[in-house]
C-alpha positions in Angstrom: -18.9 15.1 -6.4 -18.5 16.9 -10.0 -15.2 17.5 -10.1 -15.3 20.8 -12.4 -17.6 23.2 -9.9 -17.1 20.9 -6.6 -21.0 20.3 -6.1 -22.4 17.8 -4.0 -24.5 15.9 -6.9 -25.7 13.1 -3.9 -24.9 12.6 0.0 -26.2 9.4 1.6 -25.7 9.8 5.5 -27.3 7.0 6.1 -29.1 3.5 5.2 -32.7 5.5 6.2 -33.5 8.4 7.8 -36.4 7.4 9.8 -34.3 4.6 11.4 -34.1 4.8 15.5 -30.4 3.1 15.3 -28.8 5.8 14.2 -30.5 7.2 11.1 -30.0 11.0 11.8 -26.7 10.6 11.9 -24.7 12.1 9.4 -22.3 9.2 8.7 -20.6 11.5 6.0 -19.1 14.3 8.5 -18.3 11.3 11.0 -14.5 10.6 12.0 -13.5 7.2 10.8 -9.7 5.2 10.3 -9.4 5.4 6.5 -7.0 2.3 6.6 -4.9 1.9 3.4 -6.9 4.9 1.4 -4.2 7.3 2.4 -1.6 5.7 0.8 -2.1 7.6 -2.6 -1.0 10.8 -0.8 2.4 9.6 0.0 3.2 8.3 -3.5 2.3 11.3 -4.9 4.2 13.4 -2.6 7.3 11.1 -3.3 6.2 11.7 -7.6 6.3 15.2 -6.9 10.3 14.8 -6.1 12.2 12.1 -7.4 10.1 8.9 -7.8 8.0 7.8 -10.5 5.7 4.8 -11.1 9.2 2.6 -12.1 11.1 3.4 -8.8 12.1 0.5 -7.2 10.6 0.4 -4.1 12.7 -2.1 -0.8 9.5 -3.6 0.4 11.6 -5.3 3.3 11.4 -6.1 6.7 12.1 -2.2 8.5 11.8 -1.1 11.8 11.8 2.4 13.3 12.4 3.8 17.3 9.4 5.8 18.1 7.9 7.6 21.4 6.7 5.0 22.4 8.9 2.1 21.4 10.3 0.0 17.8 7.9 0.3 15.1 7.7 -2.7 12.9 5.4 -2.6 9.9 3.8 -5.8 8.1 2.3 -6.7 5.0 -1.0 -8.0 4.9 0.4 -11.0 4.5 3.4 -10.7 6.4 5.7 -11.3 3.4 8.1 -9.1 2.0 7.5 -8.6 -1.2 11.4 -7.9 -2.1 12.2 -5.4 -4.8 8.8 -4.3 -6.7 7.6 -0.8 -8.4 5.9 2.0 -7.1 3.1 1.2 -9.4 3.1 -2.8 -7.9 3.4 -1.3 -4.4 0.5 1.0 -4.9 -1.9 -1.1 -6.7 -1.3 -3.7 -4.2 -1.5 -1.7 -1.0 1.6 -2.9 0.1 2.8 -1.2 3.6 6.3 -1.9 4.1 7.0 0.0 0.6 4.4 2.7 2.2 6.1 3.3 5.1 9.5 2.9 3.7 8.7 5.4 0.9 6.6 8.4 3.9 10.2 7.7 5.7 12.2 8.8 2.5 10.2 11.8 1.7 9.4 13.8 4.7 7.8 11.6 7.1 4.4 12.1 8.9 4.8 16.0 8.7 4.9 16.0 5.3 1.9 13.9 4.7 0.3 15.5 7.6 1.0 18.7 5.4 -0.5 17.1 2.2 -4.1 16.2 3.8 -4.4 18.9 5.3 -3.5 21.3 2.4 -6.2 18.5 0.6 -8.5 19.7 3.0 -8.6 17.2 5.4 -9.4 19.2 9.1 -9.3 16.2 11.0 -5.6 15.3 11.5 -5.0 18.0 14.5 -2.8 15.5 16.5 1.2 16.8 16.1 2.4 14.7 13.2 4.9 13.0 15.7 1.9 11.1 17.3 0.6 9.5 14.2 3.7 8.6 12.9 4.8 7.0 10.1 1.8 4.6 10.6 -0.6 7.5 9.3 0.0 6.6 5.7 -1.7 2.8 6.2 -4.7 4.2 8.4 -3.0 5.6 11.6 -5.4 8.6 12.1 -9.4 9.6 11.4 -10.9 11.3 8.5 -14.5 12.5 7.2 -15.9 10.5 4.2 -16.7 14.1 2.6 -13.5 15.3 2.9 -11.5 12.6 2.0 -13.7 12.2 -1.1 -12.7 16.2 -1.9 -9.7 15.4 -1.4 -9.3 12.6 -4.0 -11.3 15.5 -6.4 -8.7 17.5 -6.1 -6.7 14.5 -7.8 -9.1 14.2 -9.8 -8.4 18.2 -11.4 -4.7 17.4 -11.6 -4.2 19.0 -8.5 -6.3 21.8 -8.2 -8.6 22.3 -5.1 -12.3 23.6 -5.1 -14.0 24.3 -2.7 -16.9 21.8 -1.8 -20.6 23.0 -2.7 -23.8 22.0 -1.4 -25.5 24.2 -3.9 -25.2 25.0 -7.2 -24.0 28.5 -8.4 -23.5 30.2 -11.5 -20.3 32.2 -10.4 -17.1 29.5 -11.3 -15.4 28.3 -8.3 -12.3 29.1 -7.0 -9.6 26.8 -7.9 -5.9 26.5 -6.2 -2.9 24.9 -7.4 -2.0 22.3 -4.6 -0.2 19.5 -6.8 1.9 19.0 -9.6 -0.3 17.7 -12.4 2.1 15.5 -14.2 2.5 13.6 -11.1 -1.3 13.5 -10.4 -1.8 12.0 -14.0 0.6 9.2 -13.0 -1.5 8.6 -9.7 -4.5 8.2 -11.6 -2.6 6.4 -14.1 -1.5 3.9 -11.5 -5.1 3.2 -9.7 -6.6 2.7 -12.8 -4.2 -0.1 -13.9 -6.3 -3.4 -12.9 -3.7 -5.4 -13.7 -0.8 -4.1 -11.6 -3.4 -4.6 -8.8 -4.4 -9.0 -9.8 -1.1 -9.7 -7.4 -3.2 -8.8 -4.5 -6.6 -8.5 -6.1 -7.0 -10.7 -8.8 -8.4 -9.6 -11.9 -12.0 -10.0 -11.7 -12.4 -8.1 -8.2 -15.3 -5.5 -8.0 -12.4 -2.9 -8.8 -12.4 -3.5 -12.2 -14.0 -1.3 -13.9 -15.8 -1.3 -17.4 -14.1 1.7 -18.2 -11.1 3.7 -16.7 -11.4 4.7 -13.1 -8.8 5.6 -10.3 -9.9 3.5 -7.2 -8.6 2.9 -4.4 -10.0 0.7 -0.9 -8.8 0.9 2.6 -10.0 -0.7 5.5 -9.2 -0.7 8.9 -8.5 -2.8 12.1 -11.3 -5.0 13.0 -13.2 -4.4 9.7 -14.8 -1.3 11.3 -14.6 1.1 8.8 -13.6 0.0 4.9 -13.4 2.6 2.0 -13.9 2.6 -1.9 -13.2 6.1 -3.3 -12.3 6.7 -7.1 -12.7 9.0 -9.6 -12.6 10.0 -13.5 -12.3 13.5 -15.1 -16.2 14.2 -14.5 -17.2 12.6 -11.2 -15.3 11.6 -8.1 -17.3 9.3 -5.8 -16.7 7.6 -2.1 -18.5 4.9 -0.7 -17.7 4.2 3.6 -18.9 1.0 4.8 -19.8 0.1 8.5 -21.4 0.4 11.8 -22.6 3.6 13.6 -21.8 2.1 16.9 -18.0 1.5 15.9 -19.0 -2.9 16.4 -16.8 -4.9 13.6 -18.3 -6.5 10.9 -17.8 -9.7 9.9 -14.7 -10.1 7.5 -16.2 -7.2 5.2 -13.0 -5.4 3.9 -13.1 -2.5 1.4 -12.6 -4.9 -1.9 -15.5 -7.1 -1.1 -18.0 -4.1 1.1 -17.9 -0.8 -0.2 -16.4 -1.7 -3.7 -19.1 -3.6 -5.3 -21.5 -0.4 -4.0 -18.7 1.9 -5.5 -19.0 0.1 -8.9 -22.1 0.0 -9.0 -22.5 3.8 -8.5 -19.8 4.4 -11.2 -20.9 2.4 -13.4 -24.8 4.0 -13.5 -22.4 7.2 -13.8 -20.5 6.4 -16.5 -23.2 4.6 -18.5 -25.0 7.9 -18.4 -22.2 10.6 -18.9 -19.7 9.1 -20.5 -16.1 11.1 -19.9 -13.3 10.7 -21.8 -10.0 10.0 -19.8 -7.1 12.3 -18.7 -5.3 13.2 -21.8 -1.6 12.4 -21.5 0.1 15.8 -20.4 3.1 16.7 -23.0 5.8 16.3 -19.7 4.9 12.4 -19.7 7.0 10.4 -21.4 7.2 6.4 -21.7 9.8 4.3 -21.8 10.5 0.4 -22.1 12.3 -0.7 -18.7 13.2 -4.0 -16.8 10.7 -4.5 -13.8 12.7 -5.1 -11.7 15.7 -2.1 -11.8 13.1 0.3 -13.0 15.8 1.0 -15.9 16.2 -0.1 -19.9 18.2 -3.2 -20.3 21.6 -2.9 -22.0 21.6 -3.7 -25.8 23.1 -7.4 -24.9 20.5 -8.4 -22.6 17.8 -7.1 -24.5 15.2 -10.2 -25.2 16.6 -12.0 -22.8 14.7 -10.1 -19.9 11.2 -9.4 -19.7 9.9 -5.9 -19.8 7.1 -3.4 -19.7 5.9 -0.2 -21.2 6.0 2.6 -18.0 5.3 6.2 -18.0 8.0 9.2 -16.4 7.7 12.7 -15.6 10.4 13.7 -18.8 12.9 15.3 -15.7 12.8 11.7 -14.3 12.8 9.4 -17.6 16.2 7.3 -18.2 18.4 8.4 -20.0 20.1 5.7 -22.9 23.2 5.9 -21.0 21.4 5.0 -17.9 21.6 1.0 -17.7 20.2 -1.4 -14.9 23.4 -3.5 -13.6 23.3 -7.5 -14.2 25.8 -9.5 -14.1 28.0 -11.8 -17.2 24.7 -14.1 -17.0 22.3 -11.7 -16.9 21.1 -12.1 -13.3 19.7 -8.6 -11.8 22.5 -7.7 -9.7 20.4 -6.1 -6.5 21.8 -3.8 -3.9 23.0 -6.0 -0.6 20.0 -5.1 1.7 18.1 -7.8 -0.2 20.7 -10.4 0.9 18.3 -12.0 3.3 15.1 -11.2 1.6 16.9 -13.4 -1.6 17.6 -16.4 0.9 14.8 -16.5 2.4 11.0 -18.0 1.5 9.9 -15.0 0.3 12.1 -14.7 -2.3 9.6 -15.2 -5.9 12.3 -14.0 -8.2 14.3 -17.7 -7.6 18.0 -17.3 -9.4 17.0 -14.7 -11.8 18.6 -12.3 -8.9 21.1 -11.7 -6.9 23.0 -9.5 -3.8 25.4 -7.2 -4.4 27.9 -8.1 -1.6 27.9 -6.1 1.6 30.5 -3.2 1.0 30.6 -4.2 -3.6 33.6 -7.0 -2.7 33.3 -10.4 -3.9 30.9 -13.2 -2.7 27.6 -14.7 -5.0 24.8 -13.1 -3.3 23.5 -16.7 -2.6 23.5 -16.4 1.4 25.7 -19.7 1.1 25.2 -23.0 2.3 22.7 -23.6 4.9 24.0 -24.8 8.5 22.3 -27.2 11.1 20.1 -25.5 13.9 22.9 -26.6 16.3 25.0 -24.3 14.7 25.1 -20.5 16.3 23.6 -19.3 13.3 20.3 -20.3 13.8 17.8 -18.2 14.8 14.4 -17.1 14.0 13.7 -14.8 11.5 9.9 -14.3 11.4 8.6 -12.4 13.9 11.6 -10.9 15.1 11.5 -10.3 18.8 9.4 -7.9 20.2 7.4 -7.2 16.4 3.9 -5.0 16.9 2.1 -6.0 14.1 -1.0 -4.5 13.2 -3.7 -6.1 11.9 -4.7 -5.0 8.1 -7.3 -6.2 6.9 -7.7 -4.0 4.0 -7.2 -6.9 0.7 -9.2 -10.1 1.5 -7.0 -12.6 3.8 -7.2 -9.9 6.5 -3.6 -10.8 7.4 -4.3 -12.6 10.7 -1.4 -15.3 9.7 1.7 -14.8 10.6 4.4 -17.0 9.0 7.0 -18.3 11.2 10.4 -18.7 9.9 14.0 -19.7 10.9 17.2 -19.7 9.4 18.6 -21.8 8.5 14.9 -23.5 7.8 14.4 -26.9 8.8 11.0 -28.6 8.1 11.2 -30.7 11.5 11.5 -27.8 13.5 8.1 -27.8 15.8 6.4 -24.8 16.7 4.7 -24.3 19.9 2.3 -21.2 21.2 0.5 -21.0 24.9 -1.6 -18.3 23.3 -2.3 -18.7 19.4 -2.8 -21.3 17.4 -0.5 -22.8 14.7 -1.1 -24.1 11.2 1.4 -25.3 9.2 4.2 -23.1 10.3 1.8 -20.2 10.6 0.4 -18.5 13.7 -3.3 -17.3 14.1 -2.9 -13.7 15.6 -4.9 -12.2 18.3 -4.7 -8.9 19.9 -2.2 -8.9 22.6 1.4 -9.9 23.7 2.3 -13.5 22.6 5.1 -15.6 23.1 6.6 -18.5 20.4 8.7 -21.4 20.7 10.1 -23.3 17.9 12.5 -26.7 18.6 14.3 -28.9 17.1 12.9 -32.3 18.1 16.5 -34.0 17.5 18.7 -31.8 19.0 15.9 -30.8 21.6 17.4 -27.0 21.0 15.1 -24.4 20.8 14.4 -20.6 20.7 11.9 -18.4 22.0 10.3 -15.1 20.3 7.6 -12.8 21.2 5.5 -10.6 19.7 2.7 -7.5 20.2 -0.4 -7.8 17.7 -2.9 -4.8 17.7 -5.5 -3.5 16.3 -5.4 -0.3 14.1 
């Protein structure tokens, strides 16, 4: 698409026209799970309030009482990834913070409200039925229209209408989105490094020049996505079978990206465009990574920290300084307790809890205790977990780590229906039961958990 008169510059429907499987159909127009490729729509629905690409973003174990039961949502990798940025969360499609964040700002009806004000006609369900689930792929889209859609980002917010020939009269444009918030989105998916946690730093989204992209892939590896844009063009690239089959471990890093960047890149090569200027309500600021905030002048030096960009209404203020304690350990609210003694925790003794309730205590989780204690129990799945498989960044999260606390590495785990690796279970659709014991105090417990496909 050029994003300054909305025209249709190319529109592939198909791998060949003249093709008996399927090579009328318009694969463009066709309804498809847009996996993870949503998730820009909720961040900048939470930008356009009170977040910005420094938020501090709980990407912890939640879960939510639906319809039609608890909702539990997973990482691709099923790890918490603790206390990260909205830029980290968003560059590395994490869906805890995703989820988390939809929750905080509206829920499915406001996202719901989003697309469809993006032009997305598809989403006619109420927003009750896809559920907070819709922002990691929970509902069907049109490769057209989600690529007009991330146009409109690309304009800083201002729709036109699609155009499948040219004309000389100027379109009509419409103010759906705050600008200085879609500058930061772009801002964001551009930024190949926030994305190496997840992606590395030599994936096929890395771009010789600046470009918002972003993949999604869904269940199965049915459907994955590349769409991105600069100021000039805006381009998306869908991936997989007419007959709905699942590929073979193509996700939308390793299958529609590398055709994505190579589109781009002919593009760019040939009409160079010059970046989104920096609007005059950005500002940017020097803040600790991990409370989103500037360090106070005595632990300046002694913590890392990174250049980030604000809406000026949102930037710190000098009086606004992160909380650490007389060593200069991140002192982090007390719902990371557990995330900050458990395996997941990469931070190590750089951070710690706040005790429940601000009184007393080290936010260590103290001393670990024996599995014949009443404390032990497992911790990873929790009983009665739907996970749903992701397989949108390669891995295609189909392990499952199994945890207890307190951990104890002669603990045996046991399965009737999925196999286990080193402490990790290969998921299949379906309900599944685990077992883990203690082989010398013969104690054990028993989990269970529902894995589906999106």
């Amino acid at each position: 698409l050029e994003n300054s008169t909305g025209n249709v510059l190319a529109l592939i429907g198909s791998r060949d026209y003249g093709a008996a499987d399927g090579g009328q159909v318009n694969g463009a127009v066709a309804r498809r799970s847009p996996g993870s490729a949503l998730k820009p729509f909720t961040y900048l629905l939470a930008m356009q309030r009170d977040l910005s690409p420094a938020s501090i973003l709980a990407d912890l174990p939640v879960e939510y009482m639906t319809a039609t039961g608890i909702y539990r949502p997973q990482n691709y990798n099923h790890r918490a990834a603790g206390p990260v940025s909205l830029r980290t969360a968003l560059a590395n499609s994490l869906n805890l913070s995703a989820v988390r964040t939809l929750q905080s700002h509206g829920g499915p009806q406001a996202l719901v409200d989003v697309l469809q004000s993006a032009g997305l006609t598809t989403l006619t369900k109420p927003p009750a039925d896809y559920g907070l689930g819709l922002t990691i792929g929970g509902g069907e889209v049109t490769l057209l229209e989600l690529t007009a859609a991330y146009s409109t980002l690309a304009r800083m917010g201002e729709s036109v209408p699609v155009r499948f020939q040219p004309s000389a009269a100027p379109p009509v444009r419409q103010r759906l989105f705050d600008p200085e918030a879609c500058w930061l989105l772009a801002d964001i998916l551009s930024d190949n490094d926030a994305r190496a946690r997840s992606f590395g730093l030599d994936s096929a989204l890395r771009m010789p020049f600046p470009c918002a992209v972003k993949t999604g892939t869904s269940t199965d590896y049915r459907d994955n996505w590349t769409v991105g844009y600069n100021a000039r063009f805006t381009v998306g690239v869908w991936v997989g079978n007419f007959d709905n089959s699942p590929m073979r471990g193509v996700s939308g890093v390793s299958g529609a990206a590398p055709i994505f960047r190579e589109i781009f890149t002919w593009l760019g090569n040939r009409f160079p465009s010059p970046w989104f200027p920096m609007p005059p309500g950005i500002s940017v600021c020097e803040v600790d990574p991990l409370t989103g905030l500037p360090p106070p002048p005595e632990f300046r030096g002694r913590r890392p920290l990174v250049l980030e960009k604000f809406r000026r209404t949102l930037a710190p203020s000098d009086l606004e300084t992160a909380h650490y304690d007389s060593t200069g350990r991140v002192v982090l609210p007390a719902e990371y307790a557990a995330w900050l003694a458990g395996p997941d925790n990469w931070l190590g003794s750089t951070a710690v809890a706040e005790p429940a309730g601000g009184t007393g205590g080290n936010g260590q989780g103290g001393k670990a205790e024996s599995t014949s204690g009443d404390n032990w129990r497992i911790t990873s799945p929790l009983p009665g977990t739907t996970v749903l498989l992701d397989p949108d960044i390669p891995g295609g999260g189909r392990w499952l780590p199994l945890r207890t606390v307190p951990d104890n590495p002669t603990t045996q785990w046991s399965s009737p229906t999925l196999e286990i690796q080193n402490g990790r279970a290969r998921l299949l659709p379906g309900r599944h039961e685990l077992t883990v014991q203690d082989p010398v105090t013969g104690r054990s417990l028993t989990t269970w958990i529902m894995v589906r496909e999106r």
